[in-house]
C-alpha positions in Angstrom: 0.0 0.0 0.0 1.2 3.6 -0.7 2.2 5.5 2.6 -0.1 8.3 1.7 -3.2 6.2 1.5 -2.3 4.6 4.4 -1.9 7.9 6.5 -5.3 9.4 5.6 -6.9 5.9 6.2 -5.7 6.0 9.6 -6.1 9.9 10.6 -8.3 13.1 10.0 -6.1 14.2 7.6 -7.3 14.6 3.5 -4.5 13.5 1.1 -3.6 17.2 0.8 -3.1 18.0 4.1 -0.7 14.6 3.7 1.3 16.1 1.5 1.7 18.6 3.6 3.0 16.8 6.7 5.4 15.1 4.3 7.2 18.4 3.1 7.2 18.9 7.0 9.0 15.7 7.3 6.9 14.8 9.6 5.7 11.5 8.6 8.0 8.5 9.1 8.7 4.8 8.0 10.8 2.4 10.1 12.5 5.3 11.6 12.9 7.2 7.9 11.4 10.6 6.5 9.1 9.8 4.5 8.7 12.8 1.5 7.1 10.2 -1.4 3.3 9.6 -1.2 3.8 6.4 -3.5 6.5 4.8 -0.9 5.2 1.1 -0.7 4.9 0.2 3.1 3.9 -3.5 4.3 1.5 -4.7 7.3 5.1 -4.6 9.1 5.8 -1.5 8.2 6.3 1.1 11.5 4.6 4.7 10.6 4.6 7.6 12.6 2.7 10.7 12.2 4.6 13.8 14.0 6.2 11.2 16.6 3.0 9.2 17.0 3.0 6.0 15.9 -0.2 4.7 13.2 1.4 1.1 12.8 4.1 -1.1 14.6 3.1 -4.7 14.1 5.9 -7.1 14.2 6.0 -10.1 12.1 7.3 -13.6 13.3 8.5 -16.3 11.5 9.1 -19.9 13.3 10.5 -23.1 12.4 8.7 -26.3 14.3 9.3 -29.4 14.3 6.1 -31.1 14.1 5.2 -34.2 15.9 3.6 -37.6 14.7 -0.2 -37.3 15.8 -0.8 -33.5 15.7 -3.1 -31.7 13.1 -1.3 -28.7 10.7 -4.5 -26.9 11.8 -5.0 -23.6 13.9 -8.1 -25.4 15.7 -9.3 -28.3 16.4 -12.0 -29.5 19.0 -10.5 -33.7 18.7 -7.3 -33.4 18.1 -3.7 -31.6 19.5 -3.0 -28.9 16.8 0.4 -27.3 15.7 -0.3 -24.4 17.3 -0.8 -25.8 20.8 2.7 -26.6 20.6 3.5 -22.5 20.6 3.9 -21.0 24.4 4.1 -17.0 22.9 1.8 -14.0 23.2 1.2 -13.9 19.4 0.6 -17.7 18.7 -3.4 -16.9 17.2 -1.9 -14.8 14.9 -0.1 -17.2 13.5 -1.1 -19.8 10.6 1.1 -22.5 8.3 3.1 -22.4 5.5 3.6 -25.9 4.3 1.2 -28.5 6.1 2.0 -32.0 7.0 -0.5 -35.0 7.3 -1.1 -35.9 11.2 1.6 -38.7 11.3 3.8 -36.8 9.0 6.5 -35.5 11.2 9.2 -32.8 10.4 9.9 -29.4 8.9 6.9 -26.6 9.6 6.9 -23.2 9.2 4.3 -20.5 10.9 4.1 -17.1 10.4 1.7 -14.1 10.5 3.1 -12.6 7.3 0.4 -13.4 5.0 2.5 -12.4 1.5 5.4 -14.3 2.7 3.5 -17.6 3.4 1.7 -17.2 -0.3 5.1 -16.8 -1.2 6.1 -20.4 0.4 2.9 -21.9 -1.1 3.8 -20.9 -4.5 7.6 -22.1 -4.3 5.6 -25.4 -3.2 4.8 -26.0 -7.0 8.7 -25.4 -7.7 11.1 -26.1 -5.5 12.7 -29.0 -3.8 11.0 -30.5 -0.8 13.1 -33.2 0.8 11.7 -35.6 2.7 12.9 -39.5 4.7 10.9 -42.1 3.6 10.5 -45.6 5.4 8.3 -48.4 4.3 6.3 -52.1 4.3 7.9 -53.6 1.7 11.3 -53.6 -0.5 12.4 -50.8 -2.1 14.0 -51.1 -5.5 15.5 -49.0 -8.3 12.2 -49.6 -10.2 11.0 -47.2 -7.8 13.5 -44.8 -8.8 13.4 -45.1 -12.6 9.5 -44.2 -12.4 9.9 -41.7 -9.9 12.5 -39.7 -12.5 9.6 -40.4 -15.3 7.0 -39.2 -13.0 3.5 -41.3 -11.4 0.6 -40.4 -12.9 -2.4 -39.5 -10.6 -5.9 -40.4 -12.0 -7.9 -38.1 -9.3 -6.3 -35.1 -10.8 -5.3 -36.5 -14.5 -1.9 -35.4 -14.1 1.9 -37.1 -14.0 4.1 -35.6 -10.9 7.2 -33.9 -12.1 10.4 -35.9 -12.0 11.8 -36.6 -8.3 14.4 -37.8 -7.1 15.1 -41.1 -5.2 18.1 -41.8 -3.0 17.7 -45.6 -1.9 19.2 -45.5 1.8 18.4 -49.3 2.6 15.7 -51.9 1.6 12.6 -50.0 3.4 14.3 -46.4 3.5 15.2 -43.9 1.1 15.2 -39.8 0.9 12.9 -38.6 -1.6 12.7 -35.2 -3.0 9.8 -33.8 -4.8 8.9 -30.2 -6.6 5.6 -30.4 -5.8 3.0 -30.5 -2.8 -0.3 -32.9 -4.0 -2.3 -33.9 -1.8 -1.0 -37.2 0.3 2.1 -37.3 -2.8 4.7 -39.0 -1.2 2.5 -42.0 -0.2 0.5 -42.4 -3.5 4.1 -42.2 -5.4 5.2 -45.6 -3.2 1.5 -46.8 -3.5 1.8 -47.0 -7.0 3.9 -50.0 -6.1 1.6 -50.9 -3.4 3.9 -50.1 -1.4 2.9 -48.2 2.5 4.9 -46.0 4.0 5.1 -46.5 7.4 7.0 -43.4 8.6 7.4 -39.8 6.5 9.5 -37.0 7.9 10.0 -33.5 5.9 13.2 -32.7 6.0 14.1 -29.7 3.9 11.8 -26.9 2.3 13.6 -25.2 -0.5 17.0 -24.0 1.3 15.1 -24.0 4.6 16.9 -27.2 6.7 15.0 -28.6 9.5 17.4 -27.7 12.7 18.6 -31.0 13.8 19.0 -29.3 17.4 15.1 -29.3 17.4 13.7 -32.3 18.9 9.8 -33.0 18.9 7.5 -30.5 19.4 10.1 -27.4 19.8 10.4 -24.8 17.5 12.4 -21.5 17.4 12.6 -18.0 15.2 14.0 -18.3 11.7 16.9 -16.3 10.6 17.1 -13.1 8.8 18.8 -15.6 5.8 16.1 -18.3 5.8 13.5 -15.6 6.1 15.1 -14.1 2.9 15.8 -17.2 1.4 11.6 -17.5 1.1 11.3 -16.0 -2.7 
């Protein structure tokens, strides 16, 4: 949004009188005179008017790692959620980037920064998603030749873009896939009739589940894997 809108939005002031207060310098942005009417500003965005602050919401970025037997859900009346795992002040403004089945454990991400987490949804349908894979029965290269051609999905009519299979032992390998379909990962080894038994995310894009995050914990991104989100 442009600062000026956002200014007369948000006080009595008509988008002349605005201007106004801008050749004053007295209308700020994170700290910065403002003197540009179109200056883009975000939900995140602190604005002051003469020293009194319109806007200073703060935006948070965590990365859980999510349990087996907990719902990628805000809310839940059955079930543990996600979000009862978060012990802050500003868990209900949170919701997820990136949701995991219940007994799907691994690599979350929450957030109250709407554009970012459409930005992580998005990167979803293009970027690698890494995750361990353990299973019933044997698997074999087959698995890995059709994986690299792609599964084809009769409830949507499509084929899965190539992935890539790293064979770890006879029931374990690390998969990585460039897209997020609903329950992927176990229809790809079920076109074998094959069931996984455990799934664990591992990696989103260049975001690496911390490995000093056990269970249930979670803890602030960095600046770089908040960046790294594009």
């Amino acid at each position: 949004m442009r600062i000026d809108r956002f200014v007369r939005n948000n006080s009595p002031y008509n988008q002349k009188q605005v201007r106004r207060l801008m050749a004053k310098c007295l209308i700020k942005a994170d700290g910065e005179i403002i003197d540009n009417g179109r200056f883009q500003i975000t939900p995140f965005t602190k604005i002051e008017l003469d020293d009194k602050v319109l806007q200073d919401q703060q935006a948070y970025y965590l990365m859980l790692h999510k349990p087996m037997g907990c719902l990628s859900a805000t809310k839940d009346d059955q079930h543990p959620t996600v979000l009862d795992l978060i012990d802050t002040p500003y868990k209900q403004q949170l919701h997820i980037g990136g949701r995991l089945d219940f007994n799907t454990t691994g690599l979350m991400l929450l957030t109250n920064d709407g554009k970012w987490s459409q930005r992580i949804s998005a990167a979803a349908e293009r970027k690698p998603k890494v995750y361990y894979v353990e299973t019933e029965q044997k698997i074999s290269e087959q698995y890995r030749e059709k994986f690299e051609q792609g599964v084809y999905f009769s409830r949507e009519n499509i084929t899965t873009h190539p992935a890539q299979l790293d064979i770890l032992a006879n029931h374990k390998a690390r998969l990585t896939i460039y897209e997020g379909r609903y329950h992927q990962v176990k229809r790809m080894f079920g076109f074998f009739d094959n069931k996984v038994t455990a799934l664990h995310r591992e990696r989103m894009d260049k975001i690496v589940l911390d490995p000093n995050l056990k269970p249930g914990q979670y803890r602030p991104l960095t600046q770089q894997e908040i960046n790294s989100v594009n």
